[in-house]
Every structure is written in C-alpha cells, then in structure tokens.
Wavefront OBJ file of the C-alpha trace (Angstrom):
o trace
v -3.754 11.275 -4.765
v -1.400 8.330 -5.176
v -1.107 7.266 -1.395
v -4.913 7.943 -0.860
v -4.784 5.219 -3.815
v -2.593 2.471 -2.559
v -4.210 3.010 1.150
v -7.277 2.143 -0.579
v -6.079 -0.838 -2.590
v -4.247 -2.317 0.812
v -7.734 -2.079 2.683
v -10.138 -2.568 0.495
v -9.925 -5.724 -1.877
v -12.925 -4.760 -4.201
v -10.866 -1.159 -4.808
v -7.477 -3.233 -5.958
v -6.668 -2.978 -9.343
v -6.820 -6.230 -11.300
v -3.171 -8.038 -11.153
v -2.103 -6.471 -7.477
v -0.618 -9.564 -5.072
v -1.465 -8.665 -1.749
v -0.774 -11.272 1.310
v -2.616 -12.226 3.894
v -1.167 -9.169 6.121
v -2.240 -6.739 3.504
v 1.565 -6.060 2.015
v 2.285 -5.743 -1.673
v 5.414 -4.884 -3.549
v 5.777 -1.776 -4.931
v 6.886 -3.888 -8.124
v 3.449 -5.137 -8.627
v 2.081 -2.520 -7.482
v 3.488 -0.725 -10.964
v 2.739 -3.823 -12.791
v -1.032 -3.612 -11.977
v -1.517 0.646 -11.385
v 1.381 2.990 -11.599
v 2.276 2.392 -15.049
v -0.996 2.390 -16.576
v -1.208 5.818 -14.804
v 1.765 7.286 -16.536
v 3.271 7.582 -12.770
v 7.188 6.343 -12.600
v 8.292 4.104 -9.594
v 9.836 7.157 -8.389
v 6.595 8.962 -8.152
v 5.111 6.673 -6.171
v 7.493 5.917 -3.999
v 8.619 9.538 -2.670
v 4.783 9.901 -2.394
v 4.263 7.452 -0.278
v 7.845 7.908 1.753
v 6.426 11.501 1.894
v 2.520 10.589 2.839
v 3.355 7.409 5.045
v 2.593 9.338 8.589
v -0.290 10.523 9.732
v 1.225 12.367 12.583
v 4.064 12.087 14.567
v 3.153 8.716 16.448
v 0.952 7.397 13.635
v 1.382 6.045 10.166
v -1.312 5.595 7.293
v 0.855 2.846 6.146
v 4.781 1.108 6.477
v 7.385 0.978 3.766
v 10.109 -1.397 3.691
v 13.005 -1.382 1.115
v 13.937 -4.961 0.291
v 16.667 -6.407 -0.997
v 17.073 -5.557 -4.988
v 15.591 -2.369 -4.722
v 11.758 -3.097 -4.084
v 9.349 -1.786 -1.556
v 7.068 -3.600 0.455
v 3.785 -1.550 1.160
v 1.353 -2.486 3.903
v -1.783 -0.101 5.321
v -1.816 0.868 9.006
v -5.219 0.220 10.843
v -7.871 2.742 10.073
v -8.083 5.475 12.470
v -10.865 4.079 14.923
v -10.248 0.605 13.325
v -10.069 -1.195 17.007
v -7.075 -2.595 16.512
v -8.542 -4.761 13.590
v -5.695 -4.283 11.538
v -7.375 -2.409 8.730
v -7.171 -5.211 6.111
v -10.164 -7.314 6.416
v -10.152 -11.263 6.730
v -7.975 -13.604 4.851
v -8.126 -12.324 1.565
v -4.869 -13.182 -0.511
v -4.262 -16.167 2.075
l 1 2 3 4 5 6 7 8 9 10 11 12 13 14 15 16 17 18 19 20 21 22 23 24 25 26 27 28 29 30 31 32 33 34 35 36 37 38 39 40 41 42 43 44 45 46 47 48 49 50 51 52 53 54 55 56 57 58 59 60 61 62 63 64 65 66 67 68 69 70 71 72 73 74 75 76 77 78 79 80 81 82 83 84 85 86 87 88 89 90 91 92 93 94 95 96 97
C-alpha cells in the first residue's frame, strides 16, 4: 500500500498530496515526503522507508522506483518508467521545473 502510494505521487502530479516537492526528474525526499503524507497517515519514516527498500524492484533487472540515502540521513525517491512506458521516463513533462 505505501509504495503503490509514492509510485503514484512520483508519476502522477494530480495524485501528489498537497506540500510534496518533486523536481523536474520526478525525485522527492523522503523528508517531504513525511511532511506532506506519511505523517498524516500515522506511518513512521521507518515504515516507509523499509517499504519502499523492500518494494523498490519489480524483478530482478527492473525497479518500480530508485532510493538514494543522502547525506544527513534522507532518502531521495524517484519512479522508474512505467512498464511499457517507451522509455518516456514515467514522470510526465516539466512539472516541478
């Protein structure tokens, strides 16, 4: 339930929840990504992050979506392409630019 979540707020601007920074590559910070969501969900930063360490590949040569530990403990979250996507990347346009 929670990386089906953040997969949809990386892809799909209308589905982010109000207060979420995402760049123009689709990445957000696991920081704000509490800020804007997990909290308000009762979920801890733990929570979400094991599920998405744990729900990050799709199979073995395929990931729904990266995670990068930064620097003073934060995560940076970014989708993969959609399955089928044709290589467009999976976030659309330059939203967040």
């Amino acid at each position: 339930r929670i990386s089906r979540a953040v997969v949809g707020f990386a892809r799909y601007p209308d589905k982010r929840p109000t207060g979420l920074n995402v760049d123009s590559s689709g990445a957000f910070l696991l920081s704000d990504l509490m800020a804007a969501w997990g909290d308000k969900q009762g979920l801890s930063r733990e929570d979400v992050g094991n599920a998405l360490l744990k729900n990050q590949d799709r199979s073995a040569d395929t990931k729904r979506f990266d995670v990068v530990d930064l620097r003073g403990g934060d995560m940076q979250i970014r989708a993969a392409a959609r399955r089928g996507a044709g290589g467009g990347g999976g976030v659309g346009g330059a939203e967040g630019a």
